[in-house]
Every structure is written in structure tokens, then in C-alpha cells.
N, C-alpha and C positions, 0 to 999 in steps of 0.2 A: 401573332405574327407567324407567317410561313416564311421557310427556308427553302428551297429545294435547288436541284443540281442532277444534271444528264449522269445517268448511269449506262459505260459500254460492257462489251463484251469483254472489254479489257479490265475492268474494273477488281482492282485488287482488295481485299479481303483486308481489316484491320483485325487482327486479335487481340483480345484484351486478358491477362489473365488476373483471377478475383483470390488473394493473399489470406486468410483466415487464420488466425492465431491469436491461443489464449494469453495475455500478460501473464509474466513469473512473478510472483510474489518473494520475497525475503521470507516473508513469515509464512508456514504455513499454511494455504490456501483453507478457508471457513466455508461450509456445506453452501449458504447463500452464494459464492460466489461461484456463479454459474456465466459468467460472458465470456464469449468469444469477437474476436478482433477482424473487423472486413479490412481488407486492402486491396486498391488497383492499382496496376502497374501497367505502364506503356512504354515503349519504347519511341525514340526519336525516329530511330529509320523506318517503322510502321507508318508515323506520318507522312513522314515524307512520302512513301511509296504510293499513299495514296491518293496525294495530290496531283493536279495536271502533271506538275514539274516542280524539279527542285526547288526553284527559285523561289515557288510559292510558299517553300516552308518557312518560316519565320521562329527561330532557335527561343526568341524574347516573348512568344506569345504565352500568355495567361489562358490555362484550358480551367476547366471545373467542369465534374462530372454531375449529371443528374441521373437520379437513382430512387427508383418506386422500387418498395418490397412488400408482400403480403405474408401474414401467418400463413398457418394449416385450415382457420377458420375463416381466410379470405380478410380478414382484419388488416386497415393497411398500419406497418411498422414505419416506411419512409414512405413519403408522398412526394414524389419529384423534389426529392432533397438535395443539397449543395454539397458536395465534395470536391474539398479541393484538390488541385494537383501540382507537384510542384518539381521542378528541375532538377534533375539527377542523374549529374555523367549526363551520357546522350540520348537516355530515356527520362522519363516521367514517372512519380510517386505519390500515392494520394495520403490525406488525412486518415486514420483510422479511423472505423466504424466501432461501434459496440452491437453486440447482438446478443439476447439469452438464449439459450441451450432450448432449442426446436427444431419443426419444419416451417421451410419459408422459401418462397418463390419469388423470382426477379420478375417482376411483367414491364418495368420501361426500363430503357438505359440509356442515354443521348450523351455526347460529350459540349458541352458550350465553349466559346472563345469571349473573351474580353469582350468582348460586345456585345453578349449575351446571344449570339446569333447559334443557333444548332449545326455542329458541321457534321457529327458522326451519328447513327442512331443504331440499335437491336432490330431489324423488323419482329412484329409477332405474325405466332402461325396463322393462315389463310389470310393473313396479307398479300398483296400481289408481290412484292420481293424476299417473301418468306422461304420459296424455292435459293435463294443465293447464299442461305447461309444453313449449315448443317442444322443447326439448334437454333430455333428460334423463340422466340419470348411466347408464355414462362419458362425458366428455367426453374427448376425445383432444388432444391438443397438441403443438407441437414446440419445443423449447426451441437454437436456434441461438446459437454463439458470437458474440461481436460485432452481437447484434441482439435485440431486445424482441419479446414475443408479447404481443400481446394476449388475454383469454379472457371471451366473457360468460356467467354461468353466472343462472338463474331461482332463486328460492327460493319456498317458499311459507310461511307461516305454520301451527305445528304447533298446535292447538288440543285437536279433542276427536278427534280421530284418532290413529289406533293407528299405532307403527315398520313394520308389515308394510304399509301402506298406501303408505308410501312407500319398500317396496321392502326395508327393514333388520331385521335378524332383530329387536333392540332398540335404544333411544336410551340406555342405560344405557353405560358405558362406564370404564374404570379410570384415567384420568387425572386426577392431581390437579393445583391449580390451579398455572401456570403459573409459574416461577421466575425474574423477572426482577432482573441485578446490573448492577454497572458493575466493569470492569475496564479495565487499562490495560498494557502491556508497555514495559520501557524498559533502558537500560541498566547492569548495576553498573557503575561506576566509582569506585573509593575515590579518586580525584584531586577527581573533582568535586563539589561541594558541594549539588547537586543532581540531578533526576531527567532526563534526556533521555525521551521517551515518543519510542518509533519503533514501525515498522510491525511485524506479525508472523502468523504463522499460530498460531491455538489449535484444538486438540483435547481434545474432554471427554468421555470415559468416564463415564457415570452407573454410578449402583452396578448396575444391572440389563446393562454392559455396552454401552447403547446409545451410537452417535459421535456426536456433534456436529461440525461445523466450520465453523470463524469465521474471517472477514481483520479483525485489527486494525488500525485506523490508530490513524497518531502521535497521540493523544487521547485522552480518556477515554470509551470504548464501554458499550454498554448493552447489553448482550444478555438471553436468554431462552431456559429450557432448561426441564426435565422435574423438578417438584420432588419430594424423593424421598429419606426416611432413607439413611443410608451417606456412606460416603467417594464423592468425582468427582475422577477424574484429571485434571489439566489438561498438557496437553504443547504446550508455548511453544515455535517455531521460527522461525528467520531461516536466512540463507544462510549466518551461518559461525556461530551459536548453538543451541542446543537447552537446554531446563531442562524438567523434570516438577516438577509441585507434591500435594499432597494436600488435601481442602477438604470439610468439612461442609458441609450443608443451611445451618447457623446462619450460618457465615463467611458466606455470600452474601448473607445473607438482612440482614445486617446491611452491607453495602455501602450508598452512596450516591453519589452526583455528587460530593459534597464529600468522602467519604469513599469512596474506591474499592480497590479489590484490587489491587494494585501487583506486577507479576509481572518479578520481576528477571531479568537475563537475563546469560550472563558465568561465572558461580559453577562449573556443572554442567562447562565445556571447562576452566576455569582460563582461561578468556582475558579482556581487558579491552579495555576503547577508552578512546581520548584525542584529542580534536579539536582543536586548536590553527590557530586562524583565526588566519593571518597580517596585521600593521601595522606602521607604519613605524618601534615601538617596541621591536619584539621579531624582526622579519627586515629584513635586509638585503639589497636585489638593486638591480641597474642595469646598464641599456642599453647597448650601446656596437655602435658601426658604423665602417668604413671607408668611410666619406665623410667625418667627422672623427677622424680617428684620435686627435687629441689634447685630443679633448672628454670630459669627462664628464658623464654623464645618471642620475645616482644617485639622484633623487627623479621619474622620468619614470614616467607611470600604466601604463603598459605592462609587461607582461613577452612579449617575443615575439623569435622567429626569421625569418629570409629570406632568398633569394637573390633581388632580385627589379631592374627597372627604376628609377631614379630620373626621375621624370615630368618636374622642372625643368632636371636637368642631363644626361637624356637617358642613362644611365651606367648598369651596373648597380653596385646596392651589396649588401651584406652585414651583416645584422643578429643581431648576438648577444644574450645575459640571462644574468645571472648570478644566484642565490639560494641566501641561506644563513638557517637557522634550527638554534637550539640545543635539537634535542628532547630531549635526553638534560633537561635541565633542569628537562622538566616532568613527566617519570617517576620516578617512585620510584626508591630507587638500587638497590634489587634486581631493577627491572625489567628481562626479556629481552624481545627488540622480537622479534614471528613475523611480523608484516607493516605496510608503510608504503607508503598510498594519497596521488593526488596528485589533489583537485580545483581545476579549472583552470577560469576562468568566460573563452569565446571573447566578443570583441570585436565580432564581426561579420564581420572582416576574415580570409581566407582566403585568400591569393593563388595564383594561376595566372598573371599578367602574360604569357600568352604571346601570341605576333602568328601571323596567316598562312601568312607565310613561312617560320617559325621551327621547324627540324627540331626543338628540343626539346621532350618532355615535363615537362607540370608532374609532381612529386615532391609526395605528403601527409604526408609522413612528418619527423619531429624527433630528435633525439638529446638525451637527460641524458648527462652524462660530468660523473665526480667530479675535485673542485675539488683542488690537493694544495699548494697554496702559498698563505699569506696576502694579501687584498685587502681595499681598505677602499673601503664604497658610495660617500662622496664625493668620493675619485681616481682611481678606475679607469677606463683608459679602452681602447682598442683596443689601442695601440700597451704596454699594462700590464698585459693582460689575463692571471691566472694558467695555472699552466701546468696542465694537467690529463691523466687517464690515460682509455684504451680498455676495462680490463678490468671489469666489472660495470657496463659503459652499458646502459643502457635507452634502445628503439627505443620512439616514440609514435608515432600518429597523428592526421592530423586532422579525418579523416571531415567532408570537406564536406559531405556528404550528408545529414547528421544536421544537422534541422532544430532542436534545443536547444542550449543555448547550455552547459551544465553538462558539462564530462569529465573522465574520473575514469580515474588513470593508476597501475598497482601498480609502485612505486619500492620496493620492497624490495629489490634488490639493492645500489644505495645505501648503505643503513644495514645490511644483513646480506649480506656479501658472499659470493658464489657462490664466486667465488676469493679466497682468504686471499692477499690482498696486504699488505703492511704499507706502508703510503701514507696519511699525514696525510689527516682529510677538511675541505675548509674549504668546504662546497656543491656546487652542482653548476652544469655550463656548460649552456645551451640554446643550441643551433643547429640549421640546417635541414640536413636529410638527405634524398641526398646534395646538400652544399654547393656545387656546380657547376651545379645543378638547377636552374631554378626553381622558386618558388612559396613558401610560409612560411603564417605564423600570424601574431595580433596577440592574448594574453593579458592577463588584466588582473593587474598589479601588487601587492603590499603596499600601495603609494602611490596606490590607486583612490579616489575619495571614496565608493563604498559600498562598504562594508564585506561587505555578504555577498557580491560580485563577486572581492572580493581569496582569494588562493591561499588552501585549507586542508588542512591534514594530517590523516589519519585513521590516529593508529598503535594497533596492538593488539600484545599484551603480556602475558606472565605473571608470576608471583608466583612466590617459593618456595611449595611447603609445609609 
């Protein structure tokens, strides 16, 4: 299908400009994560100006952009692809794009209306209307990790003029209209009585073969794909998850914000999670130091180790933590535990206490050791302290360097021991390593007044089948 439309001397210029930006991550951004983010933006009164007249513009109309991109090796990345646009204030905003960290040139740009009709186009160079716009198609770009491009690209308005005019064999084109769903990725757990939504990578196969790929976040996503008869593979991944699903045009089509695609995760390994945020109701831990040996600090908001200075009595002292929590309780009884994570919210407090003169190195380093003797939180104190073993300790660190306050420790050996030892477990010791050393930690407690600061367990676990 051809569009075209009388071009005068009056003919005013549409600018489009192209928004580039990488997503922030929460977490530390990982060497793989190389995309950068396209976005177009329009304004309302751009339209307008380039219509006959006012009258023509229509505030309610539906545009979608169409959008070809080439690598450096001429490779096409979009092929007359669908971007959407959508109402904002008195301009226009598109869907975001994903792009990896390259060079890549725009060779088509058209903007479509509800009726899939072309109103706006790019000419390219040695087009006959390639004189009316400074920069004509390609435009070339470079798409860097950790940094936004900007691109400005001209359009013209497509009236009584023919696709070879500006440059394109036709404006006709095989896309149908644009497939927007919501989805969301989250975890099975038959424990829990609800949905966790976490983060995840999706991969979509359309039936004609073509990829997609999407970062979900823990939310409910909205994405936009190629709509299109057939089955679309979706392949859901996390770091220690993977599920494939299969999904009609209809399934999606029939999503909403409130009703969304819920993509379980879990099922495909046989493995589950189970989160257990520790409180003063369900673990038990306390402090205890030689400077009172014969104190107990069983409700102290603290969970931490040290070897470090005492500032008022000038002495060094020695600070140990004890914690115990009954996971097996909130596992199923057929559950086998494959791994037990330990998040740990820092205090702020990181010690080195070291001086001048002082031949010692500070030590960042901590030790778990498994508890083998009964202890109760509100008598224990140094001089009571249970007895405990060396074999299946786990070595931690405390990464002063690391500016967050969130760490996350694999205590699997713990609850699945490396060495079959037959040795009651009644928790685990924390202290500072080596204990001679200076330096320590200051953790926070069961007994923290916020709640998402206090210890939490992250165990995963299978089923029979």
C-alpha cells in the first residue's frame, strides 16, 4: 500500500528526538549486562504543525512507530518493527527498546496511525526529498554500556508523495498490529500461600522463529511483541531457575494489569524456595563477650563478632552471637534442603580499631561453626557458652568495601554437611576470624525493631516425585 501527500514550500519539519538509557539495577549491575534503552518522544504540537490545520489533529489518535536498525556488519537488529506510542501531556512517548552495547544505524523510520496508514517518514540520502532534511537516513549511532545516546532524527510528513521519493522501495509492509501483554515471573512455592514476583530474564520465540528478550522485574511488566497466529515460546530464567511455557496469540491477548500471565518458576529443576525472615518469636540468638563473662544479652539488637579495643576500659575485648532457627519446621517433611543462604543486614559498623604503632593487621573475615550442645537465649552467656565443632564451618566475609548494607552468605554446609559427622545441631557460633586479629562486624539481630534489617534464610529444596 502507498500513502502519499503534496509536499509545499511551507512544509514544516517534524523532529523526533531518540531517548537512550541504560535501566538502574538495585543490585549491582553483572559484566553480561550490557543493554542500553531506545526511546522516542514527540510532541503534540509537532503534529499538529504539520498537518493542513489544526482541525486535522486528532488528540485520540493511536500512532506506532516503525523502526529498521542495522549492526556495524549491516545485520538487521529491527526490521520495520512496532513501537509503540502513547499519550503524554501534550506530547507522545514510546515503548522502550533494548539494544547491546555497539554500532548501529537507523535506515527506516515511518510513523503509522490506527489504520496502519504511513503519515510521517525519514527520507534516505539521494532520495529526491533527502535535500529537506539535514540528516537523512542512515543515521549511525553508538550504543555504550553504562551511558545513554542521544539521536535526533527529522521526519517529514507523507502526503501526495510516492515511497520512492523518500528513498523506500514501498510503505507497505507485513507487520501486524503490535501485541501488547502484561506478565509477571515469580516463585512456585507450595509453602507459601502466595505469589513472591522476582526478577527474571524472558525469551520469546514467535511462531515465525523471531527472539525477543525482556528483563523482568519483581512487578507486573508490560511488554510488546509481534502479533502473530501460532504457538510463542517463552523461556523464563534466573540464576538457579529456568521453565519454558507455550502460549497463543489469545492467552495474551487476553492478559491485563489485573489479570496478568503469571510465569512460575521452580516446577521445570524440582527445586523450591522458602524465605523464613527471622523474629524474636520463631529464632533465638545472643551476644555474649568477655568483658562480662557472666552477663547475658539474649534480647541485644545486634548479631555480631570482634576482636577489637574497648574505648572506656582501654582493653581488648571479644565478641561472639549465637543463632539458632528450626528450618526443618517450615519444610515439608519430605523436603531435601540442596542449599541454605544467609542474608545478613550490616550495621554500619565494620571494625579495624587498629593504631600507628600497631604491627597488627585488621582481619574481614568471620566464622559459622555448628552449635552441638543445648543453650537457652536468656542464660547464655560467655563463661556458658555451648560447645561447638570445626568441621562443616563456613568462612564469611565482610567486604568493607562494598558500599550496601545487604550480604548474602551460602550456609549450606551447615544444614547439609560436606562431612557426615553425627553431631547434634543446635545453631551456629559467630566469631571473628582469626580471633587474635583485629577488626569484626556489627549485624543486625532477630531482635532489630525493623524487620526487614533482622537475619533471613533463603532455603531451596526438593520434592519427591
Amino acid at each position: 500500500m502507498k500513502k502519499s501527500i503534496i509536499l509545499t514550500t511551507k512544509t514544516l519539519f517534524l523532529s523526533a528526538l531518540l531517548l537512550f538509557a541504560f535501566s538502574s539495577c538495585e543490585k549491582p549491575i553483572e559484566p553480561e549486562n550490557n543493554f542500553g534503552q531506545l526511546k522516542f518522544t514527540f510532541s503534540a504540537s509537532d503534529f499538529q504543525s504539520n498537518l493542513k490545520s489544526a482541525a486535522d489533529y486528532d488528540s485520540t489518535k493511536v500512532y506506532t512507530l516503525l523502526v529498521t536498525i542495522t549492526d556495524k556488519d549491516g545485520n538487521l537488529v529491527m526490521d520495520t518493527e512496532p513501537v509503540e506510542l502513547y499519550k503524554f501531556s501534550d506530547g507522545f512517548v514510546s515503548k522502550k527498546v533494548e539494544l547491546k552495547e555497539g554500532d548501529y544505524a537507523l535506515t527506516e523510520f515511518m510513523v503509522v496511525d490506527s489504520n496502519a496508514e504511513v503519515m510521517y517518514a525519514t527520507p534516505k540520502e539521494d532520495a529526491p526529498l533527502a535535500y529537506l532534511v539535514n540528516k537523512p537516513l542512515p543515521v549511525d549511532f553508538t550504543i555504550s554500556a553504562n551511558s545513554s545516546v542521544g539521536l535526533r532524527v527529522e521526519v517529514l510528513p507523507v502526503d501526495n508523495h510516492t515511497a520512492e521519493e523518500f528513498g523506500y522501495i514501498n510503505f507497505g509492509f507485513s507487520i501486524v498490529n503490535p501485541l501488547a501483554f502484561y506478565a509477571a515471573a515469580y516463585i512456585d512455592n507450595p509453602v507459601m500461600s502466595y505469589r513472591r514476583l522476582i526478577k527474571a530474564q524472558l525469551s520469546i520465540y514467535d511462531p515465525e522463529g523471531k527472539h525477543y528478550q525482556f528483563k523482568l522485574d519483581a512487578k507486573i511488566n508490560e511488554l510488546v511483541i509481534k502479533a502473530m497466529r501460532g504457538q510463542y515460546i517463552f523461556v523464563v530464567k534466573t540464576d538457579a531457575y529456568e521453565n519454558k511455557f507455550l502460549f497463543a496469540q489469545e492467552d495474551l491477548m487476553n492478559t491485563s494489569l489485573k489479570e496478568p500471565l503469571y510465569l512460575p518458576l521452580g516446577d521445570s529443576t524440582g527445586i523450591h524456595e522458602l524465605l523464613i525472615r527471622t523474629s524474636p518469636e520463631n529464632t533465638k540468638d545472643a551476644l555474649i563477650t568477655d568483658l562480662d563473662v557472666n552477663m547475658n544479652f539474649g534480647h541485644h539488637a545486634l548479631f555480631a563478632a570482634s576482636f577489637r579495643s574497648e574505648p572506656i576500659l582501654t582493653v581488648m575485648r571479644t565478641t561472639r552471637s549465637l543463632m539458632y532457627t528450626n528450618i526443618r519446621r517450615h519444610l515439608p517433611k519430605s523436603a531435601t534442603i540442596t542449599k541454605v543462604e544467609l542474608e545478613l543486614t550490616v550495621t554500619g559498623n565494620i571494625y579495624t580499631m587498629q593504631t600507628e604503632a600497631s604491627d597488627f593487621r585488621p582481619m574481614y573475615t568471620g566464622v559459622l561453626r555448628q552449635v552441638t550442645e543445648e543453650w537457652k537465649e536468656d542464660t547464655v552467656t560467655w563463661n556458658s557458652q555451648p560447645k561447638t565443632i570445626e568441621a562443616n564451618q563456613v568462612i564469611i566475609h565482610y567486604n568493607p568495601w562494598i558500599d550496601f548494607n545487604k550480604r548474602t552468605y551460602d550456609i549450606t554446609p551447615l544444614f547439609v554437611p560436606v562431612d557426615k559427622i553425627n553431631a547434634p545441631n543446635f545453631g551456629f557460633l559467630f566469631s571473628h576470624y582469626p580471633e587474635d586479629m583485629p577488626g569484626g562486624i556489627e549485624f543486625s539481630s532477630s531482635d532489630a525493631k525493623i524487620e526487614g534489617d533482622r537475619p533471613l534464610f533463603k532455603v531451596y529444596y526438593t520434592l519427591p516425585m
